[in-house]
N, C-alpha and C positions, 0 to 999 in steps of 0.2 A: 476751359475758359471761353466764353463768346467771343465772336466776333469784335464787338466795340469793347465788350472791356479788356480784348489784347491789346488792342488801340491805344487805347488809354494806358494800360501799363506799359508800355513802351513810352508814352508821352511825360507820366511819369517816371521812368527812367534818365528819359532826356533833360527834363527839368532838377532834377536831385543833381543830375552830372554837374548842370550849369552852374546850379547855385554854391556846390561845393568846391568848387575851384572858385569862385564868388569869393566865399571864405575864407579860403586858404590865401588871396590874391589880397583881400583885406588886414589877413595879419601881416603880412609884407609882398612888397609889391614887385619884389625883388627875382622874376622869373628864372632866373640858372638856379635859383635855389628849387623852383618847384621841375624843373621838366620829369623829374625819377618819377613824383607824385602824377604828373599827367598823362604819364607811357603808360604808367598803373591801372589807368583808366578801363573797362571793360572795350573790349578792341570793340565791338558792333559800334559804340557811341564813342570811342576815342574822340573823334575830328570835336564832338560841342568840348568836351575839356581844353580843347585848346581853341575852339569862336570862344567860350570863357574869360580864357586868358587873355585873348587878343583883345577885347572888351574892357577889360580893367589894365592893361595897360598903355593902351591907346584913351582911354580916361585921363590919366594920372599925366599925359603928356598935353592932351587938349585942356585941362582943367588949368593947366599952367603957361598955356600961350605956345606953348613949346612945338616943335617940329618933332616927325614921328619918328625920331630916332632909333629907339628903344624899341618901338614898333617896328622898323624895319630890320632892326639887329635879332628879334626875337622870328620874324618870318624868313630868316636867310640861315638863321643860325641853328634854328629848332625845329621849326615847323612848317617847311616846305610842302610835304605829303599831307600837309592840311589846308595847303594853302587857299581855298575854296571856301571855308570854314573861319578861317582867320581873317579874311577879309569882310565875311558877315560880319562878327564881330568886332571889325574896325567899323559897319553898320551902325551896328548899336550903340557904340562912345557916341559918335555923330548924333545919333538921334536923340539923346540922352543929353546931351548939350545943345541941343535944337540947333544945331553946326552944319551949314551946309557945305557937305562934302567936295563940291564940284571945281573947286580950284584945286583939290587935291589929287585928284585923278590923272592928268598928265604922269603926277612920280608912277603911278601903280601900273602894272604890265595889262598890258591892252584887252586881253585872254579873262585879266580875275576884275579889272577896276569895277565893273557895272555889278558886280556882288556887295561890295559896298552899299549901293543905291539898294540892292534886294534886303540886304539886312537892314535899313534905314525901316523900310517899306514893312517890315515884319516887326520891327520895335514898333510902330506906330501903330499898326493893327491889334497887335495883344495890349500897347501902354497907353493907348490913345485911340479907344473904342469911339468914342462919342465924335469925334474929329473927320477919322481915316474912315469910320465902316458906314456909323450913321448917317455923318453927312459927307460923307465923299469928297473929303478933302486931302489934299496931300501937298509933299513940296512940290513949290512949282520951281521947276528947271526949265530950258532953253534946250538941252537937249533930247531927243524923242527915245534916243536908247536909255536915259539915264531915267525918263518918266514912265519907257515899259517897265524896268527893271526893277521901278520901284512897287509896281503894281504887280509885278512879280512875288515880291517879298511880302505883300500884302493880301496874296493869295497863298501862301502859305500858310500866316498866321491864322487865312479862314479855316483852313484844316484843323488847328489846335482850338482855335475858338468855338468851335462846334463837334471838339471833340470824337472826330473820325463819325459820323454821322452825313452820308454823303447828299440824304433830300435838305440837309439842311445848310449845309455848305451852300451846294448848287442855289436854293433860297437866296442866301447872302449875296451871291456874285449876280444872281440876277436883279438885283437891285441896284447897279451901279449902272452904268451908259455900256451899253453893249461896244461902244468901240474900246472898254479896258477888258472885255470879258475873256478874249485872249492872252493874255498876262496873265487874269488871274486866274486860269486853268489851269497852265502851265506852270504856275506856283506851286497849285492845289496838287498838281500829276510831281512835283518835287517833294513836296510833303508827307505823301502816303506815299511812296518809293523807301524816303528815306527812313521815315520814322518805322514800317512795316506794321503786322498786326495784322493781314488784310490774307484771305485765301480764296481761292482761286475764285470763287462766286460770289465774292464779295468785290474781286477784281474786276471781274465781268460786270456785275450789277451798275457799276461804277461810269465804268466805257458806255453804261446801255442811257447814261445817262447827262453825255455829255454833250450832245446834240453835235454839233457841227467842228467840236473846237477836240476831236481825239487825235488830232497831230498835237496838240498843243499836250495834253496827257500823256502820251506818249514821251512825247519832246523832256517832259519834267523827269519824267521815271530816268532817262538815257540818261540825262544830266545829273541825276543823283547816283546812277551806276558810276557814271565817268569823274565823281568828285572820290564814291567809296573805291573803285581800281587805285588813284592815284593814294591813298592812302591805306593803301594794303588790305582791304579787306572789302568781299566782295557778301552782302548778306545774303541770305537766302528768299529774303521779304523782296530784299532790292530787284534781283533777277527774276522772279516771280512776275511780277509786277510790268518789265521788261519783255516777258515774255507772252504775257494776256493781252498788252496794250502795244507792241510792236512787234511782237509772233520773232522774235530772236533773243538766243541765249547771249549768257554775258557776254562769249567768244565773238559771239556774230555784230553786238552791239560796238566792241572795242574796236574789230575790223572795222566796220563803218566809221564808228570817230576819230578812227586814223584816216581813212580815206579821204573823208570830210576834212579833216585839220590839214591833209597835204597839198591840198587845192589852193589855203588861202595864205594871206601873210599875214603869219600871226603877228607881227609886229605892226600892225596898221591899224591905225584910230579906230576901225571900225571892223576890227578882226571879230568880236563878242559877235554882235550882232548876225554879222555874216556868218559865224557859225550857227546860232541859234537859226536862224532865217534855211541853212543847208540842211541841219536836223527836220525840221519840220517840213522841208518838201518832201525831204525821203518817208517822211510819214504819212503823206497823202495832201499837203500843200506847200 
């Protein structure tokens, strides 16, 4: 199989995962019924079965006015080791109901809330082409972490939108104001980490191609090792990836994102940021 169309079959794996927990969440919405169904899930793409879930029923409580109850009884009670994943997916309700998240953010631990803002930023890139890519528009927030995070999530959807095709990604994001082009690297380096498909010279080709922003590359792949550690499985695509664009294995990666996470307090409005900001010096800015 090529190159791109490993890419691609991974992208359609991710998308089949989504839509059929989609499914299953539509004939009842009633999650203790389904978690047996979402464990079941191929471990490599477990975490989208459950951004899936967290999607449909973080819907079913915004669609009603309602507080995210259910939502936060399903992240406490089931889905911790996805919690990464799950808060995208609390992304997508949001965006989905053109619901701006940003009074909800205080409830959500300081570490995931700006994943939120990433998943918003990736609904609107794949569901709202004309809007997000064409005309470079996006929600506007007040806050600077909540507006990279969203150009975050919208650098990711460039990866699926161009279908692992890196001159043509790089095309996309050079069309936006060079002050988002950082974000959306750093999306782009989360996207092809996680989704995988990619070998070693396809990894390199990639870095040969990012001009100034391969902390930010780098910075994505870490972040998508450090979402698949916390949810038991480490791919072979992911640490690949980590190892062409940061020259360290999982081992070395995880050391570091402990080291990094012991410095600051996690509990501080602006714990996210600070850690994203200590990733990418150790990268080279």
């Amino acid at each position: 199989m090529g190159a791109e169309n490993s890419v691609q079959h991974k992208m359609d794996t991710i998308q089949n995962t989504f839509l059929r927990v989609q499914d299953i969440f539509f004939e009842s919405p009633d999650w203790k019924r389904h978690v047996v169904e979402l464990e079941s899930s191929d471990i490599e793409f477990r975490s989208i079965a459950y951004e899936s879930a967290s999607m449909s029923i973080a819907l079913e409580e915004l669609k009603q006015g309602e507080q995210l109850t259910n939502w936060f009884q399903f992240l406490n009670e089931a889905a911790a080791a996805h919690a990464t994943q799950v808060h995208v997916g609390l992304g997508w309700a949001f965006a989905q109901q053109l619901k701006n998240p940003i009074a909800y953010l205080p409830e959500l631990n300081p570490m995931m809330r700006y994943r939120v803002l990433d998943g918003y930023g990736y609904y609107e890139g794949i569901f709202r082409r004309r809007r997000s890519i064409i005309n470079h528009l996006k929600l506007q927030v007040e806050d600077p972490v909540a507006s990279a995070a969203l150009d975050q999530g919208l650098g990711r959807s460039i990866w699926y939108l161009n279908k692992g095709v890196i001159d043509d990604a790089k095309t996309m994001i050079e069309s936006f104001a060079v002050e988002r082009h950082k974000d959306l690297w750093r999306g782009l380096g989360i996207a092809i980490a996680y989704v995988g498909g990619c070998n070693e010279e396809i990894l390199q080709e990639i870095s040969s191609k990012t001009d100034s922003f391969k902390p930010q590359l780098a910075t994505g792949a870490v972040m998508a090792l450090v979402s698949r550690s916390s949810a038991n499985y480490i791919s072979p695509d992911t640490e690949l990836a980590c190892k062409v664009w940061s020259k360290q294995n999982a081992e070395q990666i995880l050391e570091l994102n402990y080291s990094v996470k012991s410095k600051l307090d996690l509990n501080a409005v602006d714990a996210y940021s600070n850690w994203v900001s200590e990733l990418e010096k150790a990268f080279g800015q």
